[in-house]
Backbone bond lengths (Angstrom), bond angles and torsions (degrees), N, CA, C in turn:
res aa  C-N    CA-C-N  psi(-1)  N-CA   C-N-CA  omega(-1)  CA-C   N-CA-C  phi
1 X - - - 1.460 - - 1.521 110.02 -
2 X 1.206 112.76 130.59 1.387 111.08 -173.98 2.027 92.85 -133.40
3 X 1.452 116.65 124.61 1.169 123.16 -177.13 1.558 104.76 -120.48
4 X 1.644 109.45 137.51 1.665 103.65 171.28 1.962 93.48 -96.56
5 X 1.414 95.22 168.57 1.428 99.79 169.60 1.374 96.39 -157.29
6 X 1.361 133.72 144.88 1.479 130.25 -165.54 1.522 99.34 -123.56
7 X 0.568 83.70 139.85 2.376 117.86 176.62 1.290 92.93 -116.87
8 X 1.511 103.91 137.64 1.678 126.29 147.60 1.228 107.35 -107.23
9 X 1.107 112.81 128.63 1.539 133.35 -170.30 1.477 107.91 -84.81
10 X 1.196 120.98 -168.88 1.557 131.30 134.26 1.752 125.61 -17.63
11 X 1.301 122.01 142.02 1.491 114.78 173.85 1.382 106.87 45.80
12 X 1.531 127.98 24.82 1.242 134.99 -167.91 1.217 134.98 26.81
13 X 1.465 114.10 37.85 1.504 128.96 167.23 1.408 131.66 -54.21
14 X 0.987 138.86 142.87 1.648 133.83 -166.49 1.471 107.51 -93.11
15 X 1.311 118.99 97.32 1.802 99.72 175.43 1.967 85.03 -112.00
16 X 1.550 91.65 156.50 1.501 138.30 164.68 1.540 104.81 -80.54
17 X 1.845 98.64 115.75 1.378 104.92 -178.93 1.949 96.97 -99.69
18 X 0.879 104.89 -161.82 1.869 99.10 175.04 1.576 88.54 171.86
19 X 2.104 84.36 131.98 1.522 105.86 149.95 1.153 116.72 -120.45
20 X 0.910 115.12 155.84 1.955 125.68 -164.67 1.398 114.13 -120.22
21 X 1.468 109.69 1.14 1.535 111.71 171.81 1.094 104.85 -179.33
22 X 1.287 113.10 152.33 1.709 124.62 177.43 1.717 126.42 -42.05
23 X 1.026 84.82 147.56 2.101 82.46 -179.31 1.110 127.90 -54.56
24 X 0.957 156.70 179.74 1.791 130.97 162.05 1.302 119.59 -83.07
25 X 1.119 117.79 160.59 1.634 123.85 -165.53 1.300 99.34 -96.59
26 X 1.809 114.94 156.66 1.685 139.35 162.44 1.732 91.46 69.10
27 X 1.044 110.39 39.86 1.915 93.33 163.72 1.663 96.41 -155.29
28 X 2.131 99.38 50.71 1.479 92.89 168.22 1.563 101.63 57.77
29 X 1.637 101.76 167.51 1.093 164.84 147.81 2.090 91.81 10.50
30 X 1.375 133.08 114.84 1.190 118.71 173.58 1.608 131.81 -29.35
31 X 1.555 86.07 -56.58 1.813 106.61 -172.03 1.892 97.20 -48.76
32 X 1.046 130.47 -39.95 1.361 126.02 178.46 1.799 103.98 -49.05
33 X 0.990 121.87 -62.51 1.800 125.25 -165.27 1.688 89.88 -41.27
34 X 1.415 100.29 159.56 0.985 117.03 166.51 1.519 125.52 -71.20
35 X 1.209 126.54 122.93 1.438 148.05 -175.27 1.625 98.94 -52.59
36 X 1.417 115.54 148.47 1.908 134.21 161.73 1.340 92.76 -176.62
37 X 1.491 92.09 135.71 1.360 118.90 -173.92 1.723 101.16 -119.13
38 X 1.516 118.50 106.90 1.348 93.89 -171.31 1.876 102.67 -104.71
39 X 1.075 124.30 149.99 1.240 160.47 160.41 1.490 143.05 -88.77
40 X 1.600 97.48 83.20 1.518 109.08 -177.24 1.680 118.93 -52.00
41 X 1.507 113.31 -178.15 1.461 83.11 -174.13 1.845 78.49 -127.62
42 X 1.175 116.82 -164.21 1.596 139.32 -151.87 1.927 79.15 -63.06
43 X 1.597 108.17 141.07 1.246 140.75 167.70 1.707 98.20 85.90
44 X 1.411 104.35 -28.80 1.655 108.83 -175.23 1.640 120.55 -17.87
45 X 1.179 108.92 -173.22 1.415 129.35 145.91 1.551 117.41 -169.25
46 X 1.156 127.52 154.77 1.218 144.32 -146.77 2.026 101.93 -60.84
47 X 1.850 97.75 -39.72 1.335 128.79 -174.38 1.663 99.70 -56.70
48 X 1.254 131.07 -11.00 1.933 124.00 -162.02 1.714 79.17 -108.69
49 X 1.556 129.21 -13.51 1.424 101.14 155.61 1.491 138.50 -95.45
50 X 1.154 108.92 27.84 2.013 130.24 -164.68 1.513 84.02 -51.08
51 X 1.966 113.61 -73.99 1.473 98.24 -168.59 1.083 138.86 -39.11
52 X 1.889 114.17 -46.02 1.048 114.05 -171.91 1.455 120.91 -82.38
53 X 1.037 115.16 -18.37 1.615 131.35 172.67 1.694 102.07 -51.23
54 X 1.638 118.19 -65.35 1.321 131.13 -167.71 1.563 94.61 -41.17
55 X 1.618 114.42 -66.86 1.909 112.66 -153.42 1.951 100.05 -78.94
56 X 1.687 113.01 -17.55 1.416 99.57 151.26 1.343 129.45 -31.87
57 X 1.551 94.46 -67.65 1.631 108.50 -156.73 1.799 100.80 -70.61
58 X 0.972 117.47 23.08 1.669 97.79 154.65 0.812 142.60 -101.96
59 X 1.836 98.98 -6.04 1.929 115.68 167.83 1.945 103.49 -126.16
60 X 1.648 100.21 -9.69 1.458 101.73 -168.89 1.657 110.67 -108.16
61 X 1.113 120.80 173.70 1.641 127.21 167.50 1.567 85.16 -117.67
62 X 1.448 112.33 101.05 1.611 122.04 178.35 1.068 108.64 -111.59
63 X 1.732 123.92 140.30 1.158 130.39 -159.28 1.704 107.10 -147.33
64 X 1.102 110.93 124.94 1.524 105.43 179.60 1.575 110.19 -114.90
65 X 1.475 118.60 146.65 1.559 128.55 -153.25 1.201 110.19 -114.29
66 X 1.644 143.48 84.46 1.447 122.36 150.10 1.270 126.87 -33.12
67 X 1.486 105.27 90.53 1.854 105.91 173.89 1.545 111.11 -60.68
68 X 1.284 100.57 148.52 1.627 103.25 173.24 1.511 120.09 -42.30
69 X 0.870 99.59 150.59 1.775 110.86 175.85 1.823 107.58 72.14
70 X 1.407 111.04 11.20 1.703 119.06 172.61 1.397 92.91 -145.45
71 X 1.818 96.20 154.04 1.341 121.02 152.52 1.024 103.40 89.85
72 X 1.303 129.80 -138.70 1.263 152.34 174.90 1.871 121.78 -91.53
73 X 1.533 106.19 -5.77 0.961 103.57 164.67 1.929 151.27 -101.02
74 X 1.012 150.42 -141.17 1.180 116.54 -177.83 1.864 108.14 -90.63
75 X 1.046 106.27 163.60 1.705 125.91 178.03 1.220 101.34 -119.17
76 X 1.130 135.83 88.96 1.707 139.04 -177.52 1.577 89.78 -77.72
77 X 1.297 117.46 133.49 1.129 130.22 164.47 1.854 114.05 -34.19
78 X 1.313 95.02 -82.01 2.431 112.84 175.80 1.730 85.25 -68.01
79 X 1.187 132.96 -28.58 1.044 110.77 -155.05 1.661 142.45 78.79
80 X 1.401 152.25 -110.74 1.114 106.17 -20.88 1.583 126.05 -75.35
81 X 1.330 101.60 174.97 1.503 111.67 -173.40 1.636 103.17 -120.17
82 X 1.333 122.52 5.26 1.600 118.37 175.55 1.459 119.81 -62.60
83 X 1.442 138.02 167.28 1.173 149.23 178.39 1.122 93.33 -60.25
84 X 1.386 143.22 -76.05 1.483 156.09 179.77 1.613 113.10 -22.22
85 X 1.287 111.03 -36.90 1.814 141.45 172.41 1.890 92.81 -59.26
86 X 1.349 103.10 -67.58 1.711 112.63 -133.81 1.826 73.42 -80.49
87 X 1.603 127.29 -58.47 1.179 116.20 -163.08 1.397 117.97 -59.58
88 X 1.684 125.06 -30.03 1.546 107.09 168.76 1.274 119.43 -97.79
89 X 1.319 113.25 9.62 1.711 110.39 139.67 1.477 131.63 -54.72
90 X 1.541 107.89 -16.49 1.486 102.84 -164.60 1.504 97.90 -92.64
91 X 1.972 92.73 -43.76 1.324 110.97 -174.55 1.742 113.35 -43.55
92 X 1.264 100.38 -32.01 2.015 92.90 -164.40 1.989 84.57 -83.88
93 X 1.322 108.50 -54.48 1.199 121.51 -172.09 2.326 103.66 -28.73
94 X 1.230 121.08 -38.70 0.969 143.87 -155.10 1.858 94.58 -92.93
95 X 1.353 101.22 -52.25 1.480 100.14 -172.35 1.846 100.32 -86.49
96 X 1.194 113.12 -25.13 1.740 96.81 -167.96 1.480 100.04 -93.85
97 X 1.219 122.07 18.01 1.164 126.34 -174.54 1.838 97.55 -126.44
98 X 0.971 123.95 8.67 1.368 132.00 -164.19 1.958 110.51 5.28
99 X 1.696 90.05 83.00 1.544 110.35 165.63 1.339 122.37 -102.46
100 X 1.210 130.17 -17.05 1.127 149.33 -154.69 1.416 110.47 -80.17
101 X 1.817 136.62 104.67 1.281 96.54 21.82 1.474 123.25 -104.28
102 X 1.757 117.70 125.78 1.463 120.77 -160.99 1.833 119.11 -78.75
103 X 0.967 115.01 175.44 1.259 127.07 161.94 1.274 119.44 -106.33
104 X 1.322 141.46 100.42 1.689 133.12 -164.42 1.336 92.88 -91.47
105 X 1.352 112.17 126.99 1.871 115.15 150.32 1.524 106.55 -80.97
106 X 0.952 148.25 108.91 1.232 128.88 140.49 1.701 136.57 -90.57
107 X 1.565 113.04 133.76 1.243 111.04 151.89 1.326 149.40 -76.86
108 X 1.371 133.07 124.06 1.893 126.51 -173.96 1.526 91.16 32.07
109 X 1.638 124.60 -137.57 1.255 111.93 -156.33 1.445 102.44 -74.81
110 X 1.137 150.27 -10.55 1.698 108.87 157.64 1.429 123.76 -72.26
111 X 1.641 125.43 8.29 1.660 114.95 155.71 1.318 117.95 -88.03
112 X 1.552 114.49 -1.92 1.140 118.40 -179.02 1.726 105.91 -93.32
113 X 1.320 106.87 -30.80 1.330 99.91 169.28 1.830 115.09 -64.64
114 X 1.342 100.58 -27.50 1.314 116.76 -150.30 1.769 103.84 -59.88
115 X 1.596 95.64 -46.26 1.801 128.08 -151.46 1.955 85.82 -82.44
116 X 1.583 105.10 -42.22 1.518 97.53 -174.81 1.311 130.37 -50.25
117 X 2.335 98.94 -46.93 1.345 116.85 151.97 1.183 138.39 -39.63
118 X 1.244 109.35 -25.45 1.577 128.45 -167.85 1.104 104.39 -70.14
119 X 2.016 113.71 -66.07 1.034 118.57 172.50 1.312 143.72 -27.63
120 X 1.788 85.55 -57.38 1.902 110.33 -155.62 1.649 92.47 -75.99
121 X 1.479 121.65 -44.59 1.661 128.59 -178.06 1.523 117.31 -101.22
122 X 1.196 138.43 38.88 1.304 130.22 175.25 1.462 133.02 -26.00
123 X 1.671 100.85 -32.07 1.159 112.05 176.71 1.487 109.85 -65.91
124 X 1.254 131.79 -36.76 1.403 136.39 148.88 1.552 144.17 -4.90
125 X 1.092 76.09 -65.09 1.822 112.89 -158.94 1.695 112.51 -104.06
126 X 1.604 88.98 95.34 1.562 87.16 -177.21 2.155 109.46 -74.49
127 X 1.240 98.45 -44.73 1.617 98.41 163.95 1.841 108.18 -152.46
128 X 1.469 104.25 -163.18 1.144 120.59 -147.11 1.525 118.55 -127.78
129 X 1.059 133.25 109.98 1.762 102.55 161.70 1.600 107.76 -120.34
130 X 1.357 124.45 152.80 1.319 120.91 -170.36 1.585 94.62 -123.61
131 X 0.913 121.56 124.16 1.798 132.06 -170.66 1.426 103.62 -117.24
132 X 1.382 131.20 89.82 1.506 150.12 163.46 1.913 99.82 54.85
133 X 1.341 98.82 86.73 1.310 114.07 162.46 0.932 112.33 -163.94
134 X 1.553 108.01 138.89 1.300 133.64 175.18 1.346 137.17 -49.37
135 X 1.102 155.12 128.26 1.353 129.44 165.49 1.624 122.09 -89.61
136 X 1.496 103.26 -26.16 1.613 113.20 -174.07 1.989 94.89 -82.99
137 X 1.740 78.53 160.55 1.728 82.09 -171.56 1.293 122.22 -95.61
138 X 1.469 113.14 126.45 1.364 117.02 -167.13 1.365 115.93 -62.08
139 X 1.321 144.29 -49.14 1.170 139.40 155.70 1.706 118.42 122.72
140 X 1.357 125.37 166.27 1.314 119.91 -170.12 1.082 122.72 -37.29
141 X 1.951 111.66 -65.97 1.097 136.42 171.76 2.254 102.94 -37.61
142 X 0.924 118.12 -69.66 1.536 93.20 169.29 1.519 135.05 -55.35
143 X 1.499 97.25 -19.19 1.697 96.33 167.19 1.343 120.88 -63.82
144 X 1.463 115.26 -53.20 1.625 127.71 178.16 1.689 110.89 -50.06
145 X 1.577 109.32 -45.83 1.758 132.53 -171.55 1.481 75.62 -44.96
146 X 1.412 118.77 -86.36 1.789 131.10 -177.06 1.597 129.36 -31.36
147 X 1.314 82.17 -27.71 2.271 95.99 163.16 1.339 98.03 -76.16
148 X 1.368 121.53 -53.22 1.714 108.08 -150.09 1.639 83.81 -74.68
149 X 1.111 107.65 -63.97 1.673 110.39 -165.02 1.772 114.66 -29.83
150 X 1.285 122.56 -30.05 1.419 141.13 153.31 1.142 114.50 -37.96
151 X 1.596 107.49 -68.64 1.297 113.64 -169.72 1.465 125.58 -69.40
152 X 1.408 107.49 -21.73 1.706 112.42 170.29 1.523 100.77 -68.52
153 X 1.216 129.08 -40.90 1.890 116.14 -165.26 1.280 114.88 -27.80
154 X 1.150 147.78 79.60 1.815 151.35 144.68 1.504 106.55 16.54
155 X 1.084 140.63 23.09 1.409 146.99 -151.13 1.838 108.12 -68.34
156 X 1.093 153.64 166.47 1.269 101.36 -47.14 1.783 131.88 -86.49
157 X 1.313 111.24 120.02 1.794 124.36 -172.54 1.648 86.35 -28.28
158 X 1.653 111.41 131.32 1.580 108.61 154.61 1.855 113.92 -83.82
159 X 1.365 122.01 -19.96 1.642 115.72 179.35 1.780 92.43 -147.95
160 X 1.330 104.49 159.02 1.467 130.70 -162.40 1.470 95.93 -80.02
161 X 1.364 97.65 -6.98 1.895 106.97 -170.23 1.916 104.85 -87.31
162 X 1.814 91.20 -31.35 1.440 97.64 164.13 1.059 146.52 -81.25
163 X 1.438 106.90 -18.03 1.652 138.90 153.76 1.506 88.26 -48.05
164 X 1.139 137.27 -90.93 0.902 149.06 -125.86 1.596 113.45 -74.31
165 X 1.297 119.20 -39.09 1.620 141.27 -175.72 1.705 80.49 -79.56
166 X 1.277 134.59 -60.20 1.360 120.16 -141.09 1.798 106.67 -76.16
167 X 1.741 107.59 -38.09 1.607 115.97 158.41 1.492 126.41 -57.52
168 X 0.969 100.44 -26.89 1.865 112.15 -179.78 1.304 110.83 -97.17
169 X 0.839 129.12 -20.94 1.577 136.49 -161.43 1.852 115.03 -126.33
170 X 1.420 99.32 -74.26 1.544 109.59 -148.04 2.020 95.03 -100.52
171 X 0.600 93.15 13.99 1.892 103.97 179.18 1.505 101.87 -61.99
172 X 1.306 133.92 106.45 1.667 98.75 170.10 1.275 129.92 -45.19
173 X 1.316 104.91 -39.42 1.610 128.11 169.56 2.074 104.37 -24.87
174 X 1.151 91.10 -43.55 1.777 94.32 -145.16 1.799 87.01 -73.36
175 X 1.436 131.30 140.11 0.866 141.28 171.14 1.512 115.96 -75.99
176 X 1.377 109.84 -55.62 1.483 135.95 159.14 1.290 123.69 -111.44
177 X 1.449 126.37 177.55 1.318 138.58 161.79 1.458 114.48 -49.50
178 X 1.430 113.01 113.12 2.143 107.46 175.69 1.432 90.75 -132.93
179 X 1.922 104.42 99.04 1.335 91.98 157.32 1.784 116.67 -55.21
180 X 1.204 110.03 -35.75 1.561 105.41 -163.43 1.362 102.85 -59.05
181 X 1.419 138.05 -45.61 1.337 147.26 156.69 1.405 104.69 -17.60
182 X 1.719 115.24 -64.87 1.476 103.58 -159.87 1.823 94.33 -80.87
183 X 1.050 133.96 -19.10 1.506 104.61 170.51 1.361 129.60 -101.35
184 X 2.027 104.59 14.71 1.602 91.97 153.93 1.471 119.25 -76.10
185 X 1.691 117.96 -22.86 1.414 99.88 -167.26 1.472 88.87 -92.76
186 X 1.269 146.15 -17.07 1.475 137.93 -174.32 1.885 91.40 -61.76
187 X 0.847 106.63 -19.93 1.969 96.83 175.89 1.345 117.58 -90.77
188 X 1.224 120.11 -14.60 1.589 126.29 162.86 1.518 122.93 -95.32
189 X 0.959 104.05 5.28 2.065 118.17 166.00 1.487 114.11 -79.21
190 X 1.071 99.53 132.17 1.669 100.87 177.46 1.601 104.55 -144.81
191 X 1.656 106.32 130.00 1.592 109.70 -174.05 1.520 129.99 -66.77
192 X 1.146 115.84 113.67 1.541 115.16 -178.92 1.718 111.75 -104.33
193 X 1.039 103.94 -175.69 1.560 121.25 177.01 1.588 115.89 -25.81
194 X 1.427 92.75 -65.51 1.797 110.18 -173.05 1.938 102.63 -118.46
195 X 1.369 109.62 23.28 1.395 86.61 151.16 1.873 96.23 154.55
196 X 1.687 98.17 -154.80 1.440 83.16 170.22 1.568 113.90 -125.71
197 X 1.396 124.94 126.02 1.343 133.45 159.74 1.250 137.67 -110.18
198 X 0.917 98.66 -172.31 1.940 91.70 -165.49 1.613 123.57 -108.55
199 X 1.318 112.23 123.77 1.194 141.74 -164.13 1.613 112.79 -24.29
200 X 1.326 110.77 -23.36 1.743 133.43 -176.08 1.297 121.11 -112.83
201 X 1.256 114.78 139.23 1.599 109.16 -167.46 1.630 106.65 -96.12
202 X 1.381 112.55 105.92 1.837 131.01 176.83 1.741 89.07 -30.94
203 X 1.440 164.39 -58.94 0.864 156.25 -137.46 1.585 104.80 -89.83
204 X 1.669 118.28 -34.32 1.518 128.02 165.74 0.976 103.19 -60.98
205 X 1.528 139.14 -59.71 1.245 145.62 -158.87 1.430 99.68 -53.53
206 X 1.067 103.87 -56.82 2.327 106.16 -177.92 1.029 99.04 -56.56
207 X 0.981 117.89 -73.19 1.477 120.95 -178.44 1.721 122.26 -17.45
208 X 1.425 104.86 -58.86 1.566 112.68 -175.88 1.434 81.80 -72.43
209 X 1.374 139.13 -84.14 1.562 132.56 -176.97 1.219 121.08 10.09
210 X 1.068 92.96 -52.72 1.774 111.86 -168.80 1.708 120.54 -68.09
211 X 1.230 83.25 -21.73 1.666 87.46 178.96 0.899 99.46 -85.32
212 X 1.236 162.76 -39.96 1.390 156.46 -130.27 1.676 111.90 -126.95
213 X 1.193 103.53 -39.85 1.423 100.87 -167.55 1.829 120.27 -83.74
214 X 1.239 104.83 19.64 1.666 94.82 163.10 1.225 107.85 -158.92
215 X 1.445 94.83 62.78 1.525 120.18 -176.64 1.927 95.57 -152.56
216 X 1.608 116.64 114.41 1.044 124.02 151.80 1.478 127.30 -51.52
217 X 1.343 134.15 124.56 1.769 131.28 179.98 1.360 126.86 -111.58
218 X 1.456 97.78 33.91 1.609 109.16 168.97 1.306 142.98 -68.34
219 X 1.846 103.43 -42.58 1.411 117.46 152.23 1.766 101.06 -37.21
220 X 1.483 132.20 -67.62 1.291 114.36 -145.52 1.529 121.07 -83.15
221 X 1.694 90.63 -12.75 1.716 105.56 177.81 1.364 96.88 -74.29
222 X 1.513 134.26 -29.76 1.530 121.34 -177.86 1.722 105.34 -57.66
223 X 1.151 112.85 -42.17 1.768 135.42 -145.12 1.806 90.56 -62.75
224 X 1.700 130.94 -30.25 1.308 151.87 -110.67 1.791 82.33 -98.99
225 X 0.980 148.72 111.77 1.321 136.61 177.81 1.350 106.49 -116.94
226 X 0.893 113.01 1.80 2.030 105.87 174.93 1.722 102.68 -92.15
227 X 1.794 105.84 164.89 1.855 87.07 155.41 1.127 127.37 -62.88
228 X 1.466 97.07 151.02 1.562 95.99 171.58 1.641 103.44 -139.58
229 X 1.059 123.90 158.01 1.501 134.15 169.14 1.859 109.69 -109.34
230 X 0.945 81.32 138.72 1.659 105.37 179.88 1.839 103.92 -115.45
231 X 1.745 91.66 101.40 1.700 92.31 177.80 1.683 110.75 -126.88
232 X 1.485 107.18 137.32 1.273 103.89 -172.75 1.563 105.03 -134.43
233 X 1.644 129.50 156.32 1.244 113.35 -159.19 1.681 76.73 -103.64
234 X 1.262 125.23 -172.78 1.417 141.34 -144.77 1.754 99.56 -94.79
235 X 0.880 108.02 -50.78 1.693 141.65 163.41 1.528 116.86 -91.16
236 X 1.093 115.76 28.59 1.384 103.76 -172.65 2.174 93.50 -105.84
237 X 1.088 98.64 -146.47 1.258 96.06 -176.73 1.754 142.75 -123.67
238 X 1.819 72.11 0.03 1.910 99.15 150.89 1.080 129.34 -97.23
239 X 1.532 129.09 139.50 1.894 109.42 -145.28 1.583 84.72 -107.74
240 X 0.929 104.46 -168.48 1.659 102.19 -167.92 1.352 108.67 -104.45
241 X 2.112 130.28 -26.86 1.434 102.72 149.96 1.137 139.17 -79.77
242 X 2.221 121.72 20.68 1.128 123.60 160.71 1.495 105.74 -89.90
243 X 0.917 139.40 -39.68 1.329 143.23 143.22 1.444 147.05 -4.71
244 X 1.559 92.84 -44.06 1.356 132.68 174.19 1.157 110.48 -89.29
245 X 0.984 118.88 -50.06 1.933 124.60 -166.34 2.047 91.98 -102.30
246 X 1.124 128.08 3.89 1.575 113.66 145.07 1.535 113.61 -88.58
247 X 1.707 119.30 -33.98 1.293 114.43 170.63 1.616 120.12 -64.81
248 X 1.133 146.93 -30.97 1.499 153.45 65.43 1.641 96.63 56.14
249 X 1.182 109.40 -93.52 1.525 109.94 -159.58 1.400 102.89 -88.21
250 X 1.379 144.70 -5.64 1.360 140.07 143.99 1.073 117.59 -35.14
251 X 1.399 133.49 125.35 1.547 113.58 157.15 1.585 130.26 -60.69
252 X 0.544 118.07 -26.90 1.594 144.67 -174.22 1.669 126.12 -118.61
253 X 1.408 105.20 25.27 1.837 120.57 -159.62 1.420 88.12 -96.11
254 X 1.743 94.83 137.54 1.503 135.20 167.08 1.875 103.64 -112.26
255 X 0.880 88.51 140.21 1.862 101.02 159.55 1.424 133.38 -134.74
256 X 0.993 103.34 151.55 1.770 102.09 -157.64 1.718 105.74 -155.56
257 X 1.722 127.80 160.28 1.022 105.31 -170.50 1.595 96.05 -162.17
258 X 1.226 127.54 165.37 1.509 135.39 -142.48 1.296 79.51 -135.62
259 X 1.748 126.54 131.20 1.594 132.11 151.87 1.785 96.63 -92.39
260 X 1.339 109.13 150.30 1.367 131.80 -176.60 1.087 95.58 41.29
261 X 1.365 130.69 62.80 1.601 132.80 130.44 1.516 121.48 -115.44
262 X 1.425 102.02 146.95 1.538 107.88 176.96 1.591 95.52 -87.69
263 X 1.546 87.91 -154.75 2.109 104.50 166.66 1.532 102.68 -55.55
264 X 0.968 129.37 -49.16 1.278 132.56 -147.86 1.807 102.72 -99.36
265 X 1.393 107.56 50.63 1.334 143.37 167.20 1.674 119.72 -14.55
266 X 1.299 103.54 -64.21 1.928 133.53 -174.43 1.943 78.06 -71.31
267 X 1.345 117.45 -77.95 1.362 122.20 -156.47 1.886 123.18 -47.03
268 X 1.428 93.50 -38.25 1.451 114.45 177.56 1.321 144.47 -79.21
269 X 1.812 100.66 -28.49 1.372 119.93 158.42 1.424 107.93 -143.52
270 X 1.119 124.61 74.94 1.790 136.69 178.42 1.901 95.41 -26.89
271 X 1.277 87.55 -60.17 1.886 107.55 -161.11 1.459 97.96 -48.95
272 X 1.131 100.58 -80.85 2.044 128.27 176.26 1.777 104.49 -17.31
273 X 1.365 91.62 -60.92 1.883 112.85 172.63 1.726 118.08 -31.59
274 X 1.604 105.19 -73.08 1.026 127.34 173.54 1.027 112.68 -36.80
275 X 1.677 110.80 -78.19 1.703 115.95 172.63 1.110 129.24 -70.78
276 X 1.429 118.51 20.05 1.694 112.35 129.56 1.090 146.35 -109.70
277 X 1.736 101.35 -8.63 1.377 114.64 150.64 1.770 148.04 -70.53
278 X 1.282 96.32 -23.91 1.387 122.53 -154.66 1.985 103.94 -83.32
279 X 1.813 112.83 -37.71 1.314 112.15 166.74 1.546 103.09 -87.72
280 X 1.156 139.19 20.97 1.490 129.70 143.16 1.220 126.98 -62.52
281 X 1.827 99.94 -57.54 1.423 132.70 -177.10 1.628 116.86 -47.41
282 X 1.511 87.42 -44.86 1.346 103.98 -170.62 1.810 114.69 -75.91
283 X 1.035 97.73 -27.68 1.996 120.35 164.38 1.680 99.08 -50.82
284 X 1.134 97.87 -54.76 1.744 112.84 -153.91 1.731 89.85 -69.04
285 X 1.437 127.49 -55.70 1.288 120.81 -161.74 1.813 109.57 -79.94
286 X 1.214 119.79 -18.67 0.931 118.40 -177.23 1.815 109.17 -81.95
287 X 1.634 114.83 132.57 1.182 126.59 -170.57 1.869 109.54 -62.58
């Protein structure tokens, strides 16, 4: 079962909420299960959390969020595209969906949205997971890296098979072969006229980038008072003494870590994922 349910966000934008499987059974009425709101991160869509949503929903009411400017939800032309935008998107997303109090998964920038929420609404946020994001600020020089890297995309893909070889394979980016690579972006392609491109406009994407990335987020990860887990894949792109020293400045920080995973953590080792998430979860629900 896959259900849409729509939230108006902020600036009254339309985002696409999604469940991917039934609520859990014998504990009454859905709205009772425990609330998670999961959170793709920049290019995402709500759809790269199907797996984890499914083995949620057997103790959780799990919910995954097309943030603005992805998925199925709206692309405002000006936008906005600020943190302030994406975080009370989650916030209404959380209350009109009555999750509260939730568990946010977030990915890269949706844990950054996630940890901001955390902060700014505590009352919210029963806990936390932060899935390979940074807190220190990446800086110009990675903003521009993220222009050119744009500008190489082969656009428009003639088969989903080429999506797929060119993300997994032929990316300069890609160090090695990641099938999982080529079928996260094969899920953000959508067929047009003369070929296939992707559902988000590369010029939004900078845009939101931009807010975030030359700005350190330590002040707000201190602010974070629920648990939270700090998970990073081995290869991914949070090193493990930034990792360490955010679990460190958490009040309440767990750490945890994925072998043979890149950034793309959930996608790369489904299994690995689970079993480092799942005795957190289970911390969090137990009284």
């Amino acid at each position: 079962m896959v259900r849409r349910i729509d939230v108006t966000g902020a600036h009254g934008v339309s985002l696409a909420a999604w469940e991917f499987a039934d609520p859990p059974k014998g504990r009454g009425e859905a709205e009772h299960a425990p609330g998670v709101l999961l959170l793709h991160g920049l290019m995402g869509r709500a759809a790269h959390w199907a797996s984890t949503a499914r083995w949620l929903a057997e103790r959780h009411r799990a919910i995954a969020l097309d943030q603005r400017g992805h998925g199925r939800s709206d692309k405002p032309a000006e936008g906005p595209f600020t943190r302030e935008a994406y975080v009370a998107d989650a916030e209404a997303a959380i209350e009109q969906l009555n999750l509260a109090p939730v568990t946010l998964i977030g990915h890269s920038m949706g844990a950054l949205t996630a940890w901001q929420l955390a902060a700014k609404r505590p009352d919210l946020v029963r806990a936390l997971i932060i899935c390979d994001m940074r807190a220190s600020a990446l800086g110009a020089a990675s903003q521009r890296e993220w222009g050119d890297w744009f500008r190489s995309w082969p656009l428009p893909f003639a088969t989903l098979a080429d999506v797929r070889k060119w993300f997994g394979e032929d990316d300069p980016w890609v160090e090695r072969p990641s099938p999982s690579r080529g079928e996260f972006y094969t899920e953000v392609m959508a067929e047009s006229a003369d070929g296939w491109r992707p559902v988000f406009s590369r010029r939004q994407m900078l845009t939101s980038r931009e807010t975030w990335v030359h700005d350190a987020h330590w002040e707000e990860l201190a602010q974070v008072q629920c648990p939270t887990l700090v998970l990073r894949g081995l290869d991914g792109e949070l090193g493990r003494a930034e990792a360490q020293e955010m679990v460190r400045v958490l009040p309440r920080g767990e750490y945890a870590e994925v072998a043979d995973a890149g950034h793309l953590v959930h996608y790369d080792q489904p299994e690995g994922w689970r079993t480092a998430v799942e005795p957190f979860l289970d911390g969090v629900l137990t009284p």
